[in-house]
Backbone bond lengths (Angstrom), bond angles and torsions (degrees), N, CA, C in turn:
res aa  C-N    CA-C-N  psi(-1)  N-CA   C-N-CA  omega(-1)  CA-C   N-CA-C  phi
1 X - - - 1.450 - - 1.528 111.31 -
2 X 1.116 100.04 -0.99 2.217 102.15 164.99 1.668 85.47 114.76
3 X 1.190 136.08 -12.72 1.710 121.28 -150.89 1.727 98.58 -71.72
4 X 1.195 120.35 140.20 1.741 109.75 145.20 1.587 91.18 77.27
5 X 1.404 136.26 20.37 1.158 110.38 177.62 2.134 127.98 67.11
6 X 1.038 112.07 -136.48 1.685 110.73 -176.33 2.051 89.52 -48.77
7 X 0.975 77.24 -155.03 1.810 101.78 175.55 1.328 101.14 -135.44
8 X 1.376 146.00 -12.56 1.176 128.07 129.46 1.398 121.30 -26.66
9 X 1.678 112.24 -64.98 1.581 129.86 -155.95 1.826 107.76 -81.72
10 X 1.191 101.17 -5.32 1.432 113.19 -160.23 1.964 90.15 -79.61
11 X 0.612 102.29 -63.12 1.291 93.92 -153.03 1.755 112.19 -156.12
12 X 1.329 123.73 165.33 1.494 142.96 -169.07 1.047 137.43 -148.37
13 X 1.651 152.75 133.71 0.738 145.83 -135.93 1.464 112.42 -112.75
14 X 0.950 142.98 111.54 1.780 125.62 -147.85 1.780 101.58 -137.28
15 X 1.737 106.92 4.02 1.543 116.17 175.37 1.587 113.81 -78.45
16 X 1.694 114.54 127.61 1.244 164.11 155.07 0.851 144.27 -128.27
17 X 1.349 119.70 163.55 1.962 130.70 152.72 1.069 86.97 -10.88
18 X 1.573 113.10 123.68 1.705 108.16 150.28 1.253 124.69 72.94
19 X 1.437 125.99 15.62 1.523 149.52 -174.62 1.274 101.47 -56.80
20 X 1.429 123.66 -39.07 1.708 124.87 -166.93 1.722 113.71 77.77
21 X 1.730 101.42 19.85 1.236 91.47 175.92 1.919 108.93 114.09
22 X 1.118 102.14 -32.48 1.717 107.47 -161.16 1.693 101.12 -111.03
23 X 1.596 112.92 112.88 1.289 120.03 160.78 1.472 121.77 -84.90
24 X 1.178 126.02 -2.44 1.080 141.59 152.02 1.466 129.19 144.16
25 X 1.498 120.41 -172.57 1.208 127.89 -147.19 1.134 98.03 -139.87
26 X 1.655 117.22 147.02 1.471 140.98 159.52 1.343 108.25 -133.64
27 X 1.378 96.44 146.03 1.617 130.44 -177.57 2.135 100.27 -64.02
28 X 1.110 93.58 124.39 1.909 100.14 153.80 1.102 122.33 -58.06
29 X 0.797 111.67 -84.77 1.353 134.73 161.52 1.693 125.06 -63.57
30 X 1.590 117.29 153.64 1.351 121.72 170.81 1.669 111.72 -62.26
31 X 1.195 127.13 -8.98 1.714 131.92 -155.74 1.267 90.31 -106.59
32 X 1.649 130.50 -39.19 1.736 125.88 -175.59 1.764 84.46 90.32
33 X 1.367 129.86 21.98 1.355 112.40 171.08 1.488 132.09 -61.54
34 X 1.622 96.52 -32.99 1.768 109.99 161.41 1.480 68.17 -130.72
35 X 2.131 69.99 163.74 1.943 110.79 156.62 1.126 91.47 -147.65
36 X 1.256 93.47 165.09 1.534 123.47 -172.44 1.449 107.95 -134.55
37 X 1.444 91.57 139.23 1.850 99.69 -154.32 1.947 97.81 -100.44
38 X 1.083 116.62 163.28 1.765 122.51 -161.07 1.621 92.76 -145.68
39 X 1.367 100.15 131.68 1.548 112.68 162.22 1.724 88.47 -139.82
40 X 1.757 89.63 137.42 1.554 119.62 175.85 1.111 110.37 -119.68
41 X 1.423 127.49 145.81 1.653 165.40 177.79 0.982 95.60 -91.01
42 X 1.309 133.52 145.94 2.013 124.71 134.88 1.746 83.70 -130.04
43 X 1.339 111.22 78.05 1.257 94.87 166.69 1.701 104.03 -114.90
44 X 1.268 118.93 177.65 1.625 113.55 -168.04 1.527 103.28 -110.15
45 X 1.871 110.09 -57.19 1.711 101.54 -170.88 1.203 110.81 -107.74
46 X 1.160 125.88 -10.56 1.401 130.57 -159.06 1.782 99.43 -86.94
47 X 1.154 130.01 138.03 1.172 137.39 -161.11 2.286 91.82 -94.44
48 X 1.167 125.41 153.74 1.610 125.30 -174.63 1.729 88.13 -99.92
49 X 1.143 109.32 113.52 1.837 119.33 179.03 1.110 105.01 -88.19
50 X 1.343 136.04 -172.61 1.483 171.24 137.57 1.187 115.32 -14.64
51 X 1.326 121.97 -67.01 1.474 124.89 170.73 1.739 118.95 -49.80
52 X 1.208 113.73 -56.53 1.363 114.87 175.41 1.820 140.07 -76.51
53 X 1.584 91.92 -5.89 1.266 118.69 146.75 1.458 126.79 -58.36
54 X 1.791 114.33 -52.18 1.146 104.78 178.28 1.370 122.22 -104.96
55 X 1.683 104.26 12.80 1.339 89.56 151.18 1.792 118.87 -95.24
56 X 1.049 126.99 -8.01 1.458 116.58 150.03 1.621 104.62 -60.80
57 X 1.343 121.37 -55.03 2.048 95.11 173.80 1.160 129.72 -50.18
58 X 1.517 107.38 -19.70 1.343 88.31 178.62 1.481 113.38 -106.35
59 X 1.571 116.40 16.29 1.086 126.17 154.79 1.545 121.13 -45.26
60 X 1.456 76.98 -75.08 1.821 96.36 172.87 1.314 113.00 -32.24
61 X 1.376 105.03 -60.67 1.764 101.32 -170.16 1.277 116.67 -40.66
62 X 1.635 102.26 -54.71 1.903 112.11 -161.82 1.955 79.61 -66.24
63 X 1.097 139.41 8.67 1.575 116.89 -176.46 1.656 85.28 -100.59
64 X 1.224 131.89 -16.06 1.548 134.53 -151.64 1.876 105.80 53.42
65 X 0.881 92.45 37.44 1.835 113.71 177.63 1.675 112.54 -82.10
66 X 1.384 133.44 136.98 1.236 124.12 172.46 1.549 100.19 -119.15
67 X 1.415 137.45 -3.80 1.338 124.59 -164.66 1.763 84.61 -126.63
68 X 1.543 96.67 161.24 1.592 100.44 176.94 1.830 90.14 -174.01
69 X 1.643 107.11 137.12 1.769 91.38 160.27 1.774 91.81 -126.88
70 X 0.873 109.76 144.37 1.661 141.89 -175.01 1.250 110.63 -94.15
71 X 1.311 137.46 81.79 1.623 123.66 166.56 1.199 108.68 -111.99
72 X 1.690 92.86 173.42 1.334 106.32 -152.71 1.542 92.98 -160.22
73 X 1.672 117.79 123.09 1.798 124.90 159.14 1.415 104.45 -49.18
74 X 1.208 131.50 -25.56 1.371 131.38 173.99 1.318 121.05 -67.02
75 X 1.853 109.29 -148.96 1.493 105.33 149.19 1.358 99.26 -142.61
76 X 0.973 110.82 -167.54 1.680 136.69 -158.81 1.633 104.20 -105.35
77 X 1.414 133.23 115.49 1.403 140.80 168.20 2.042 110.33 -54.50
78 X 1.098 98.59 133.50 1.966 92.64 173.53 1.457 113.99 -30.27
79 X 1.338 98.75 -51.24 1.262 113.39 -177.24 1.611 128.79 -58.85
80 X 1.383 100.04 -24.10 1.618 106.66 -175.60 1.631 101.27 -85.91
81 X 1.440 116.02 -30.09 1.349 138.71 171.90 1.503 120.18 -57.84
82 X 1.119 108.16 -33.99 1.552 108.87 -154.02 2.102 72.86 -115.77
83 X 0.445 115.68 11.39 1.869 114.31 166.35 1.130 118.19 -68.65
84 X 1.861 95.99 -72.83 1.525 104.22 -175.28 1.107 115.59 -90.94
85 X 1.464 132.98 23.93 1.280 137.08 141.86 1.528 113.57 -58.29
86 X 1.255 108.91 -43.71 1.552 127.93 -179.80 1.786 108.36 -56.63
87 X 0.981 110.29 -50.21 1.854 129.01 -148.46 1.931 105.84 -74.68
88 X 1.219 111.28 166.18 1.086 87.09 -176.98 1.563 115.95 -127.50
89 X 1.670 94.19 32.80 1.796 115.06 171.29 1.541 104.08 -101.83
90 X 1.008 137.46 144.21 1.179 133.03 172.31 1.543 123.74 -93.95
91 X 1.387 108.89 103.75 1.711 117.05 -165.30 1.339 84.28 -114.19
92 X 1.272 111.99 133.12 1.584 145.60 125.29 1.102 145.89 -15.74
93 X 1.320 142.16 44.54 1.872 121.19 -140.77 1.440 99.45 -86.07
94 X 1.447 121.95 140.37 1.323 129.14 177.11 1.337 113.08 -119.27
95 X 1.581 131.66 94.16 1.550 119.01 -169.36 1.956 90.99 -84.33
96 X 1.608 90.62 -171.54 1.421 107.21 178.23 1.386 132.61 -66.72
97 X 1.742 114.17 -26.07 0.870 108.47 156.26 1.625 143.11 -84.50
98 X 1.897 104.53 4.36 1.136 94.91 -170.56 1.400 96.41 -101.10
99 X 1.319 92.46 -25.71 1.962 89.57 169.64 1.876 130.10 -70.50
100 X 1.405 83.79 5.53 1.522 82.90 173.63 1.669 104.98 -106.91
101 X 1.204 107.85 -19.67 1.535 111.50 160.46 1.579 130.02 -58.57
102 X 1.658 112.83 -44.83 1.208 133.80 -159.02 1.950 84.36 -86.78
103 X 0.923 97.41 -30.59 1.986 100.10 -172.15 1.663 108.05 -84.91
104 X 1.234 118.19 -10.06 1.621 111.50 138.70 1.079 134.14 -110.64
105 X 1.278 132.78 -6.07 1.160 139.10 171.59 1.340 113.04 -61.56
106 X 1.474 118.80 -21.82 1.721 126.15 -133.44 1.444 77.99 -132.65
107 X 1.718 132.89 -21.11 1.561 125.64 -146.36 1.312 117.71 40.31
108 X 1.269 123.53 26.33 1.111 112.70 178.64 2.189 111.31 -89.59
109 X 1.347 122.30 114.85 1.540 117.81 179.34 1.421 106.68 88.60
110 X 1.328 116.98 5.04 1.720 107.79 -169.72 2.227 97.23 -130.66
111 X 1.218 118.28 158.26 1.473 112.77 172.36 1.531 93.14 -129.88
112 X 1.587 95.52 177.30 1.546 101.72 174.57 1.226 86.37 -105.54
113 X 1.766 103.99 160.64 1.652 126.22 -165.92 1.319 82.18 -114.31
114 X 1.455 136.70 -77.54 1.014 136.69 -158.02 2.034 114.66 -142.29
115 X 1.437 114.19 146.08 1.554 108.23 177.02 1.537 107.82 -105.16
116 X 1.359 135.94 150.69 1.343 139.04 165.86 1.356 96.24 -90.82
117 X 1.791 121.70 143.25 1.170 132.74 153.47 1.983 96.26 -66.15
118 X 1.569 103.43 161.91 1.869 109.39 166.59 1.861 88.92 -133.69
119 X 0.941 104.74 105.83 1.336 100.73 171.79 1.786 117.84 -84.15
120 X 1.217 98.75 173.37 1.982 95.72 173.29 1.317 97.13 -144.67
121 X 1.099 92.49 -175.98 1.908 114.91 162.92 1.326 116.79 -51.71
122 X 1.502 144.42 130.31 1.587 121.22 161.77 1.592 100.86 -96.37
123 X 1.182 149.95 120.63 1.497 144.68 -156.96 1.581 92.27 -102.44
124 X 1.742 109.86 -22.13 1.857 86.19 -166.42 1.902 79.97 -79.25
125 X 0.940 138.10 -75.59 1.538 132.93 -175.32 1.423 102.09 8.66
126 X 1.653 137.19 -75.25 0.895 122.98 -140.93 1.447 87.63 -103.67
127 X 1.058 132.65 -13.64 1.832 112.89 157.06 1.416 140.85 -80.85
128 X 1.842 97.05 5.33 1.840 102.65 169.41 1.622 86.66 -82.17
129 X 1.830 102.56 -53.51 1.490 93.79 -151.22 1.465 139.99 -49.82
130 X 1.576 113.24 -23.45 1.477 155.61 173.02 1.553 111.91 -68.57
């Protein structure tokens, strides 16, 4: 998505035991002047609520962090939504379907299986042959 330069340089994964919330971070910019910190879900039915939203905000904070995007294979409750509208860090919410959008758009985790030719008319063809 342009962040951090290569996708090497972009960004890293720094989530664990004891993470404080943050699976990791990518660079804005090519310089690493900001980053922006990422907490991920892989959950399937359970919708990401309110509560666990702000404890990723208040992740951020103890990072002295103001940017964060939050995804989730799931989706996001109104409530977890209408939060960080409220807050005054700017988090991201990423449900499952938009991340399955942004993950081909970007090719990033996805291949092509197969391409269709679209053919047309060739008009000079049938005006040499004539």
């Amino acid at each position: 998505m342009g962040y951090g330069g290569s996708r090497a340089d972009a960004g890293r994964a720094i989530g664990r035991t004891g993470d404080g919330g943050i699976d990791g971070i990518i660079k804005e910019d090519k310089l690493g002047l900001d980053v922006i910190y990422i907490q991920a879900k892989r959950w399937e039915d359970n919708p990401v609520g309110r509560p666990v939203v702000m404890q990723f905000a208040g992740a951020l904070q103890a990072q002295k962090a103001s940017k964060g995007i939050f995804i989730t294979t799931s989706r996001f409750t109104d409530d977890a939504r209408n939060y960080v509208l409220q807050i005054g860090s700017k988090i991201v919410l990423i449900d499952g379907e938009q991340l399955a959008n942004l993950m081909i758009e970007h090719d990033v985790g996805v291949s092509t299986v197969s391409l269709y030719p679209v053919k047309k008319i060739d008009n000079d063809y049938f005006e040499e042959g004539i």
